[in-house]
Backbone as ProteinMPNN parsed JSONL, in Angstrom:
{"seq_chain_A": "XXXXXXXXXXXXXXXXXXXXXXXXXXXXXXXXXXXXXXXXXXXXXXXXXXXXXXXXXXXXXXXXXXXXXXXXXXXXXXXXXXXXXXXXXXXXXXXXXXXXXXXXXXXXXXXXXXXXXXXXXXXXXXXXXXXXXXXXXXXXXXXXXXXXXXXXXXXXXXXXXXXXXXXXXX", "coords_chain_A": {"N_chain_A": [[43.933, -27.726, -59.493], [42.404, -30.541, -60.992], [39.366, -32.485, -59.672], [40.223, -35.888, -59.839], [38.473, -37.875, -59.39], [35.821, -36.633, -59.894], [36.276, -36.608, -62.497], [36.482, -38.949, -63.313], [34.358, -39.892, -63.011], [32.739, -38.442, -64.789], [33.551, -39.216, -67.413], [32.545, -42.118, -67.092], [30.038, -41.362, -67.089], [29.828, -40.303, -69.789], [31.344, -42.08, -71.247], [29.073, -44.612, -70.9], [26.569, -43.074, -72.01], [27.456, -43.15, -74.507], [27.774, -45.759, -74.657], [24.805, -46.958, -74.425], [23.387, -45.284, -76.648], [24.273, -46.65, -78.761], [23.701, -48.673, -78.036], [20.89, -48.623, -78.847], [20.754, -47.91, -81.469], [21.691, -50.097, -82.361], [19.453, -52.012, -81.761], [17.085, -50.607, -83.171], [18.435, -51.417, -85.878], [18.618, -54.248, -85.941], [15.674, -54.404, -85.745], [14.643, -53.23, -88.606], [16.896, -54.347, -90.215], [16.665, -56.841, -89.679], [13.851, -57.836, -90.158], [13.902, -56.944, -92.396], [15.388, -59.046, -93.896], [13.38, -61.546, -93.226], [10.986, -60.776, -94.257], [9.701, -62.032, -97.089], [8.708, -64.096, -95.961], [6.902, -62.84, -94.958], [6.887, -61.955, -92.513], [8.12, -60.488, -89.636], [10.231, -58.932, -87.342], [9.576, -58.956, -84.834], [7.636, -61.358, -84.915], [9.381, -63.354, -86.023], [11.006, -63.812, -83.142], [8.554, -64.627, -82.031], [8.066, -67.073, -83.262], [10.57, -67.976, -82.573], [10.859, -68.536, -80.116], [8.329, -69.893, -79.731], [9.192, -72.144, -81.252], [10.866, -73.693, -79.497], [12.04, -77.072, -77.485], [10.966, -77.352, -75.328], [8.455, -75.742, -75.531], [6.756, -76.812, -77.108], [4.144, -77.596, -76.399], [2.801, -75.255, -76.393], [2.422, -72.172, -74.895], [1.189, -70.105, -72.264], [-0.101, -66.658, -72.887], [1.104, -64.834, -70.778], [3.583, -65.974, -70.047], [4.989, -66.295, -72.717], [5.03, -63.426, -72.262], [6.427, -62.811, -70.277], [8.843, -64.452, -71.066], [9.892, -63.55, -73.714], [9.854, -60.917, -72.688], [8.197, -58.418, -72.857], [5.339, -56.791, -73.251], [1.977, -57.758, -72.162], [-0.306, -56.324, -73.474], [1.346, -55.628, -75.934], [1.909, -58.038, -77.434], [-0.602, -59.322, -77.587], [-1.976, -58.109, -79.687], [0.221, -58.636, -81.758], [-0.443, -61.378, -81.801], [-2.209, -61.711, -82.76], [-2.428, -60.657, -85.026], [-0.901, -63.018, -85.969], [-2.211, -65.158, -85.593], [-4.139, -64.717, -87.355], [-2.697, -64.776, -89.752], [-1.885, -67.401, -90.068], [0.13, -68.54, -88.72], [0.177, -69.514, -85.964], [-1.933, -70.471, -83.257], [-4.507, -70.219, -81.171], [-5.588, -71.878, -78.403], [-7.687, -73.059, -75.111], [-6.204, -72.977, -72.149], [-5.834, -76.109, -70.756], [-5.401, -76.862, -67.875], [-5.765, -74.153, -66.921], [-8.225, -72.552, -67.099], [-8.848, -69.942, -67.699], [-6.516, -68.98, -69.43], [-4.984, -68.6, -72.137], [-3.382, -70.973, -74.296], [-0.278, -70.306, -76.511], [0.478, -71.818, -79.711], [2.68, -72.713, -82.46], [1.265, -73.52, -85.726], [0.654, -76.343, -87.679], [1.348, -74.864, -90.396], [2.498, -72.623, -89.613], [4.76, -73.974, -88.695], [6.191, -74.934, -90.921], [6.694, -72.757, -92.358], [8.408, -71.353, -90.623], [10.887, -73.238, -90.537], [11.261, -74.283, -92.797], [11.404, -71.867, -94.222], [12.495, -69.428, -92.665], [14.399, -70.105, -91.349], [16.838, -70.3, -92.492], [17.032, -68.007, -93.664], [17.325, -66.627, -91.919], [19.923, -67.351, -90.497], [21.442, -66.908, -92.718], [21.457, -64.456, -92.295], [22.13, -63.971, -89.568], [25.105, -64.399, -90.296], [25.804, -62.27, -92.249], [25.275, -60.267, -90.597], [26.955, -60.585, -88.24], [29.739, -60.785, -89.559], [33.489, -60.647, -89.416], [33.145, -61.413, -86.601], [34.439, -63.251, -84.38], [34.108, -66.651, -82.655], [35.188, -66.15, -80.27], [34.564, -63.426, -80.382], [31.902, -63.381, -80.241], [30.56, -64.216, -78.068], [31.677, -63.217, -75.962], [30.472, -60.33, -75.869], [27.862, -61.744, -76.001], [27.7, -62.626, -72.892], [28.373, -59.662, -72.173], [26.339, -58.314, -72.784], [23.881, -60.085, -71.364], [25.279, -59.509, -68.974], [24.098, -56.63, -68.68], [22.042, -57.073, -69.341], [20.97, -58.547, -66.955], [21.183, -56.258, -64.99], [18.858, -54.53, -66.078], [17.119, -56.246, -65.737], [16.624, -56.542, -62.836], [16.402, -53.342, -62.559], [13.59, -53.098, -63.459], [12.381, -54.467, -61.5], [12.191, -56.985, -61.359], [13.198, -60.493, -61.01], [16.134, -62.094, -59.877], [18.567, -63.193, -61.865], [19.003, -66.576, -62.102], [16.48, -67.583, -61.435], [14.914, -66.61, -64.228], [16.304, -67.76, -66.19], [15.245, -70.506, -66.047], [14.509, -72.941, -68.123], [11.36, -72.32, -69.344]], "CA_chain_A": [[43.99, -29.079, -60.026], [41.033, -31.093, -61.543], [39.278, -33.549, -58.878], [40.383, -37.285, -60.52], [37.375, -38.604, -59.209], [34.925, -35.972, -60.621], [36.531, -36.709, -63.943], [36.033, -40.997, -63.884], [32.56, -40.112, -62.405], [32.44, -38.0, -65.951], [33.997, -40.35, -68.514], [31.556, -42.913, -67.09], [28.725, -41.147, -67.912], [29.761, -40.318, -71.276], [31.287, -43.446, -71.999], [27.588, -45.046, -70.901], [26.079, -42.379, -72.745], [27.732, -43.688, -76.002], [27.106, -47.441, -75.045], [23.521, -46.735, -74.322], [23.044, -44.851, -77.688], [24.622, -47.462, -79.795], [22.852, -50.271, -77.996], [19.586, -48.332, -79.421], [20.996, -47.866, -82.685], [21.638, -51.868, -83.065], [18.434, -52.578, -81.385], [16.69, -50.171, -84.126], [18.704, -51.914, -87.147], [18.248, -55.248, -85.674], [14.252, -54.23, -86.492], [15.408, -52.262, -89.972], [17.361, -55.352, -91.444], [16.169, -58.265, -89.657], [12.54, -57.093, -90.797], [13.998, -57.395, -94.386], [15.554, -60.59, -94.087], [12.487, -62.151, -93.401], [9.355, -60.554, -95.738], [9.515, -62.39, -97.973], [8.383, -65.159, -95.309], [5.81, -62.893, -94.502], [7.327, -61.81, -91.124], [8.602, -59.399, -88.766], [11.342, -59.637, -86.444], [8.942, -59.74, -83.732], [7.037, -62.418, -85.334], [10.273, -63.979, -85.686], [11.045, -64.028, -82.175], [7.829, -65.497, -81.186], [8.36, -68.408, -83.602], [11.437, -68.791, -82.435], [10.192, -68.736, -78.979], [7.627, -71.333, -79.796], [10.019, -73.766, -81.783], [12.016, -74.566, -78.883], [11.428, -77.887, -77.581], [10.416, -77.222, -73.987], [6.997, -74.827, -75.663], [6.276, -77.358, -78.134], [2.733, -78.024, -76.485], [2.132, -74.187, -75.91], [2.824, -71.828, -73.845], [0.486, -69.187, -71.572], [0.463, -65.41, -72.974], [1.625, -64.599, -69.682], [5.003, -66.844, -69.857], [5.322, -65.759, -73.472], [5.26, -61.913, -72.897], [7.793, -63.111, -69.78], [10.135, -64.944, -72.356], [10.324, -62.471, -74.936], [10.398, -58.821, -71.954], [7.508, -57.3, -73.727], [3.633, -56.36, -72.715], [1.097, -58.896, -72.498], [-0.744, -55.994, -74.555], [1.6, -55.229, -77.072], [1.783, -59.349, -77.139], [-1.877, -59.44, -77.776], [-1.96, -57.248, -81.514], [1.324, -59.662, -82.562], [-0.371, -62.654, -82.057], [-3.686, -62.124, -83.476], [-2.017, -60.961, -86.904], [0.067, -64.041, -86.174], [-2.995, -65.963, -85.991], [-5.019, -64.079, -88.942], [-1.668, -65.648, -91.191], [-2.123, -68.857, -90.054], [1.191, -69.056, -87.946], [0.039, -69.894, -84.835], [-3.116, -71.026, -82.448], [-4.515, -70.469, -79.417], [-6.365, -72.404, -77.557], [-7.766, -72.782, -73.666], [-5.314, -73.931, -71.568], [-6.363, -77.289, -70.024], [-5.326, -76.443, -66.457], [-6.89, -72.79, -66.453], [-9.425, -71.844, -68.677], [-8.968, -68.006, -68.457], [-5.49, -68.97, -70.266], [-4.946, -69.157, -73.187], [-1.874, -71.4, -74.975], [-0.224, -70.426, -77.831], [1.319, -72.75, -79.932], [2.823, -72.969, -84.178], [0.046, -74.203, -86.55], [1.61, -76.787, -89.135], [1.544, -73.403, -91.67], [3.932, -71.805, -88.832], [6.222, -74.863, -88.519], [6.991, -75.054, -91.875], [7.168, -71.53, -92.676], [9.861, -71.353, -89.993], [11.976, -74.745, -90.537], [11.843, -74.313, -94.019], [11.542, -70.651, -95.259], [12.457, -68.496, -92.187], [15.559, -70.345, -89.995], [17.443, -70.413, -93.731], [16.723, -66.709, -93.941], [17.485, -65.907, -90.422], [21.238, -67.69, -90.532], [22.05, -65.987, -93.181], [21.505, -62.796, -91.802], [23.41, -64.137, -88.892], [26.491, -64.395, -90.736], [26.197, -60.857, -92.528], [25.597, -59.089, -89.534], [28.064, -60.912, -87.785], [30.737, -60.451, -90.353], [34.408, -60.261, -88.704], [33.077, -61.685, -85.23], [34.99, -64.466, -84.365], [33.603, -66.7, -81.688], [35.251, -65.243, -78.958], [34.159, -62.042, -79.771], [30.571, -63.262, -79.963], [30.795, -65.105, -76.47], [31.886, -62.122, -75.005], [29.285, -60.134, -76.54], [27.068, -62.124, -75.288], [28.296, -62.391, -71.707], [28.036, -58.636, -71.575], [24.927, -58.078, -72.888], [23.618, -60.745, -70.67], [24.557, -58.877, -67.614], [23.342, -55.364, -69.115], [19.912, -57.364, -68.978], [20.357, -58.632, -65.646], [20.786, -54.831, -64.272], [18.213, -54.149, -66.133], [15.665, -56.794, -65.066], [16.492, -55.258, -61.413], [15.351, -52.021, -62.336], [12.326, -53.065, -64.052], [11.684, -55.002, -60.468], [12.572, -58.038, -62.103], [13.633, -61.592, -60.567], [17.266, -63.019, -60.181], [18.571, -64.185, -63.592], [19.151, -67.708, -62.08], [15.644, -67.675, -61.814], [14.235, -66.267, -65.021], [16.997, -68.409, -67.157], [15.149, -71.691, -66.176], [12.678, -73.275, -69.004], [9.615, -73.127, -69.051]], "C_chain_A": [[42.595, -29.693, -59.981], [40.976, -32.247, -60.489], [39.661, -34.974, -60.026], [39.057, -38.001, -60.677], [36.011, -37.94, -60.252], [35.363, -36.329, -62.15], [36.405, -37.88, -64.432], [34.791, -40.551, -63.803], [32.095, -38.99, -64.264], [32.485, -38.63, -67.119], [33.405, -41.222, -68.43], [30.426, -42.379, -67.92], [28.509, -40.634, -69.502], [30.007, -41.47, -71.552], [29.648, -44.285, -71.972], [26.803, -44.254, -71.649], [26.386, -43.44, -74.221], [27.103, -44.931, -75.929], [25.581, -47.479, -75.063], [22.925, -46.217, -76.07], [22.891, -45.882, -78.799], [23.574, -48.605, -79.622], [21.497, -49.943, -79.022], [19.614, -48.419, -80.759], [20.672, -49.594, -83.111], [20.22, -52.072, -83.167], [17.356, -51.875, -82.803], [16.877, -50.956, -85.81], [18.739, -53.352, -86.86], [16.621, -55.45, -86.315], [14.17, -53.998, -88.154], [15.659, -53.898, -90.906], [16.987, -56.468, -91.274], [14.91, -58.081, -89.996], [12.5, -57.793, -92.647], [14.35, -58.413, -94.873], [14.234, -61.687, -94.332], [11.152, -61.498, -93.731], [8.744, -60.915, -95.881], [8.682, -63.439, -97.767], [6.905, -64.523, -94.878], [5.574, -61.835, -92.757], [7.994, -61.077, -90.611], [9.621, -59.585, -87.74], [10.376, -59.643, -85.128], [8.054, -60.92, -84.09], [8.074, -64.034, -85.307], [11.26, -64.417, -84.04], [10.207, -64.78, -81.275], [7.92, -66.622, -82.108], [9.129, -68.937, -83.314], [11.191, -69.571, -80.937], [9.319, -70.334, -78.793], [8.125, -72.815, -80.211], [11.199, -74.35, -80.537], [11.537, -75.507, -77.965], [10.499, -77.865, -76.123], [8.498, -75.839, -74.253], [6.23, -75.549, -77.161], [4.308, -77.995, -77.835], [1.773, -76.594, -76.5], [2.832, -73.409, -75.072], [2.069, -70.13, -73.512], [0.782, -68.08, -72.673], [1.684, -64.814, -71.835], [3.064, -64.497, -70.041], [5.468, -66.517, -71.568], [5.715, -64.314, -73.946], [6.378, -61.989, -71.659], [9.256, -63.234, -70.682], [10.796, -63.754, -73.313], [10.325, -60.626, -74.106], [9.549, -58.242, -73.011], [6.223, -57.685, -72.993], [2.946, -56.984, -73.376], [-0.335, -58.096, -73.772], [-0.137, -55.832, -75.648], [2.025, -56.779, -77.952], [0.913, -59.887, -78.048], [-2.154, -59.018, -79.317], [-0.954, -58.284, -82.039], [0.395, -60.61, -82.92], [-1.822, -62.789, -82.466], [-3.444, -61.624, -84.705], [-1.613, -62.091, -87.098], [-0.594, -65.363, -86.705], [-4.149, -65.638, -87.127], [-3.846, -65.248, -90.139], [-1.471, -66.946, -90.99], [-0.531, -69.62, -89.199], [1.393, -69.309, -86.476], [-1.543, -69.611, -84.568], [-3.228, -70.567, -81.181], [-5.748, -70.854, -79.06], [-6.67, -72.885, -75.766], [-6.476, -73.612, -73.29], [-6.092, -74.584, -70.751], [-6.683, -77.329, -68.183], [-5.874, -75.207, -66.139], [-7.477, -72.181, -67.956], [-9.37, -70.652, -69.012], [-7.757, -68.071, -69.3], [-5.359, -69.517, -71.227], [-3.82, -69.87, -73.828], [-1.84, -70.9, -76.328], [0.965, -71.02, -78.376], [1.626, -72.341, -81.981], [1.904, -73.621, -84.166], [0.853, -74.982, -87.568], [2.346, -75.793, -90.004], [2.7, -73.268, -90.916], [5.009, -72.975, -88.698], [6.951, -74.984, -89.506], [7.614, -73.644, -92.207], [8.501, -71.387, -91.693], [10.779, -72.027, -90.158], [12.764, -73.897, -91.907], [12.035, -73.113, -94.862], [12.656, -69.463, -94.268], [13.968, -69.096, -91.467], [16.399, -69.909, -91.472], [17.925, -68.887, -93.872], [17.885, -66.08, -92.88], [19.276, -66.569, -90.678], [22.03, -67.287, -91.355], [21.986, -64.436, -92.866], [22.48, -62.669, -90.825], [24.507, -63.752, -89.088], [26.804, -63.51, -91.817], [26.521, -60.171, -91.433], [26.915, -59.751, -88.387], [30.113, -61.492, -88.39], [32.081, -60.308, -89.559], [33.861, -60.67, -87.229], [33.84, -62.705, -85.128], [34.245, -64.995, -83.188], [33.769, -66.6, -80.651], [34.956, -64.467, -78.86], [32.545, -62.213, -79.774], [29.714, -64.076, -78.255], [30.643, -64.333, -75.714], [30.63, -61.202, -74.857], [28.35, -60.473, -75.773], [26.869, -62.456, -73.823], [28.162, -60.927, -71.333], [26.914, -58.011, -71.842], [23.535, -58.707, -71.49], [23.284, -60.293, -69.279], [24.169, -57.425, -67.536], [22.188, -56.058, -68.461], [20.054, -57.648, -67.615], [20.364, -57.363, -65.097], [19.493, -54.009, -64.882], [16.822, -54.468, -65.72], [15.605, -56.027, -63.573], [15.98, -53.784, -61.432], [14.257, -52.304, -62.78], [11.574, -54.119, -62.357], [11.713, -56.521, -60.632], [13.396, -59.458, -61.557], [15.233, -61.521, -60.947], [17.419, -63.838, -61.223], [18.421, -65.564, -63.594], [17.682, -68.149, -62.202], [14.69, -67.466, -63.089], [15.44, -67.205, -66.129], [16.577, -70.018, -67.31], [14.572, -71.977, -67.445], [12.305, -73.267, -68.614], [8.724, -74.244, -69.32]], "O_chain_A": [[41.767, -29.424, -59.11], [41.967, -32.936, -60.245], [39.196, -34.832, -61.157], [38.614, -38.55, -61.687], [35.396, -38.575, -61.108], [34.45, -36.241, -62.971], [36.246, -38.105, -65.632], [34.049, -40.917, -64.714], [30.932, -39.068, -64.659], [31.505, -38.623, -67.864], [33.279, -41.751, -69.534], [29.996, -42.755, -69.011], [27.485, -40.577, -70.183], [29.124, -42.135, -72.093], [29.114, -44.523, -73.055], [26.001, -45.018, -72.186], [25.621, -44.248, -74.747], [26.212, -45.321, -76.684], [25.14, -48.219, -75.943], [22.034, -46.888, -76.591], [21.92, -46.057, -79.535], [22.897, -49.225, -80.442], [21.092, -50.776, -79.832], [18.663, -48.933, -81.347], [19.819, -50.112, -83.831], [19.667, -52.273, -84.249], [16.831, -52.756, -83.483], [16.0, -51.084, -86.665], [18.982, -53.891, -87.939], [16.314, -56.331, -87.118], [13.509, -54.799, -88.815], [14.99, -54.409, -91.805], [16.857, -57.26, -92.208], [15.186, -58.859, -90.909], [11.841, -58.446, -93.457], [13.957, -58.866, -95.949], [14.093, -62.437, -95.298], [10.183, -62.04, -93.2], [7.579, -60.827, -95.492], [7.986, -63.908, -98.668], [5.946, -65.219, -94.544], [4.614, -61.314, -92.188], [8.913, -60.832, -91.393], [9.705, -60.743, -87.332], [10.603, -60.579, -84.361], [7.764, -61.514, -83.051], [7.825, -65.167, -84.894], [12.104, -65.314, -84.03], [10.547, -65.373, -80.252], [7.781, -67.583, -81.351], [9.132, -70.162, -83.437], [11.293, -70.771, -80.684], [9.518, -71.353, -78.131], [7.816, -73.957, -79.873], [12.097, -75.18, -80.683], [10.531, -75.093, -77.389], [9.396, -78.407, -76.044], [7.764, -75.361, -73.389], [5.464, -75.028, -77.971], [3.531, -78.536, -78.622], [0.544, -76.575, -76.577], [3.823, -73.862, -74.498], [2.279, -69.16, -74.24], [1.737, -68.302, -73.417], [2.839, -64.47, -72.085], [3.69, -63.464, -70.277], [6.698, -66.513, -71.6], [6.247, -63.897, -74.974], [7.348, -61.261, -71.871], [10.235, -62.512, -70.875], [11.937, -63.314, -73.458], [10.631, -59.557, -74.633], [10.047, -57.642, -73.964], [6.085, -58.682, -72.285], [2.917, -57.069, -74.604], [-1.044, -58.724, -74.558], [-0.885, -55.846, -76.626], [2.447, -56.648, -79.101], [1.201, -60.623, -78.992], [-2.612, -59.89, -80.055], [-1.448, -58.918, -82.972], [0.228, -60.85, -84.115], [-2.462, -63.84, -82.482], [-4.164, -62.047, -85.609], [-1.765, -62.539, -88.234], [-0.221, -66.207, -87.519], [-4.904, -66.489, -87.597], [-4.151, -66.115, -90.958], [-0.843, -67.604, -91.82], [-0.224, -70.81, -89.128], [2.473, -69.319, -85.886], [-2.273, -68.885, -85.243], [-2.369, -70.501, -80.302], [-6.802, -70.285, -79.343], [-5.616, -73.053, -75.151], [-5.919, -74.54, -73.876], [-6.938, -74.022, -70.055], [-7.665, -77.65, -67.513], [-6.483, -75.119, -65.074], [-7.268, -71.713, -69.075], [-9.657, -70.164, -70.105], [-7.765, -67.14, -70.106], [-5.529, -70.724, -71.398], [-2.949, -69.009, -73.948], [-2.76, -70.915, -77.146], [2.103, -70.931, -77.914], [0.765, -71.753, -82.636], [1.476, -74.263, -83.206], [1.667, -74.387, -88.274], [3.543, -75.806, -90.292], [3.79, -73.665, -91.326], [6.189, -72.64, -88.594], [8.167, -75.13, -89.389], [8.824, -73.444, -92.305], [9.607, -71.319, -92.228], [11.838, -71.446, -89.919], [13.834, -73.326, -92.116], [12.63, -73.136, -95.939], [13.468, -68.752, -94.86], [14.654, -68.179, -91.016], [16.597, -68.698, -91.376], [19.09, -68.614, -94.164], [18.878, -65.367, -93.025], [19.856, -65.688, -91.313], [23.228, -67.197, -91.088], [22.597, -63.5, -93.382], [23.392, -61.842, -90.82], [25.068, -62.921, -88.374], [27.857, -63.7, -92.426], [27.586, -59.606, -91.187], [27.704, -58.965, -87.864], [31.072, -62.113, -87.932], [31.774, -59.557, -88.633], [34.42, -59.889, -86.459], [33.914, -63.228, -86.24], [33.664, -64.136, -82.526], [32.88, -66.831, -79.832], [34.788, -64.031, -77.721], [31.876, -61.272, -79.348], [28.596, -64.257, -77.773], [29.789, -64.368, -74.829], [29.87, -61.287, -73.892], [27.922, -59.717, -74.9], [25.683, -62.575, -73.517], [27.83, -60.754, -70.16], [26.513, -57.126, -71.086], [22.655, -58.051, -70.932], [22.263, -60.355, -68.594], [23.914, -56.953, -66.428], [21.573, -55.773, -67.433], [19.272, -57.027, -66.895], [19.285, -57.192, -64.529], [19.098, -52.987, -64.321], [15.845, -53.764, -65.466], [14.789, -55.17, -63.235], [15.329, -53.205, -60.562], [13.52, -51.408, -62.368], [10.369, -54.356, -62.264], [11.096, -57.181, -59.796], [14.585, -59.323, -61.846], [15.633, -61.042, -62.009], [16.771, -64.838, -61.535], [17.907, -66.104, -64.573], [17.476, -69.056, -63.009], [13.651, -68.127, -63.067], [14.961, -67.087, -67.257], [17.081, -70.771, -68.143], [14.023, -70.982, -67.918], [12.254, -73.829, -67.52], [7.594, -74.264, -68.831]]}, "name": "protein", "num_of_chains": 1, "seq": "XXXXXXXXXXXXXXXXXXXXXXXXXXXXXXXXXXXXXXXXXXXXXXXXXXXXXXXXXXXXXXXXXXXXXXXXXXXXXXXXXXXXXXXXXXXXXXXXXXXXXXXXXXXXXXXXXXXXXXXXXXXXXXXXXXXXXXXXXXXXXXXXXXXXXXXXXXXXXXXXXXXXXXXXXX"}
């Protein structure tokens, strides 16, 4: 007779296998179609992430590289190449930060506020509500609730603060 246990401790790791795969898949066509949604604007879904980043009202004067490659879980170098195309297209600034000079803020440039308000949120909400086709909002609640604590086990392996902490504003 087959151990029980050896056989959950198996079905886990396939079942995680699959969820792991898929997550990559989304995360891939998340790049793929949200990419194509916005173009036309000029923009990239990581471009679109740091505008969105920047339009919310608590980073409306700026906000460090640092605390921006925090926010968005990505490398203050791979950070660094974004946001100097970002600022070649005229969608954002940076300038010293007031309180420490080796830092720099970066903030939307008029160009980038409009381009986002008016060309790119329009864009982006409709993409929303393709790719979220058949969700209802319980199932996007949930969704989001388990994604949520995916990331917190994952900030722990990356060495990564208590969510209560990393969910404040900045």
């Amino acid at each position: 007779m087959e151990n029980p246990i050896d056989n959950s401790a198996i079905a886990r790791m396939e079942m995680a296998n699959r969820l792991f795969f898929r997550l990559y898949q989304c995360a891939n066509m998340l790049h793929k179609t949200g990419t194509r949604a916005v173009e036309a604007q000029g923009l990239t879904t990581q471009q679109w992430a740091v505008l969105g980043a920047l339009s919310r009202p608590n980073a409306q004067e700026g906000m460090s590289v640092g605390d921006l490659a925090r926010y968005l879980m990505v490398s203050r170098q791979n950070l660094s190449g974004l946001l100097s195309r970002m600022e070649q297209a005229g969608h954002v600034e940076a300038r010293p930060d007031g309180r420490d000079r080796r830092s720099r803020l970066i903030s939307m440039t008029a160009s980038g506020r409009r381009v986002w308000r008016d060309e790119a949120i329009p864009r982006i909400h409709e993409y929303y509500e393709r790719a979220l086709a058949d969700f209802s909002l319980s199932d996007m609640s949930h969704t989001l609730h388990y994604l949520l604590k995916l990331l917190d086990n994952m900030k722990l392996l990356d060495g990564g603060q208590p969510a209560d902490e990393e969910r404040k504003p900045l």
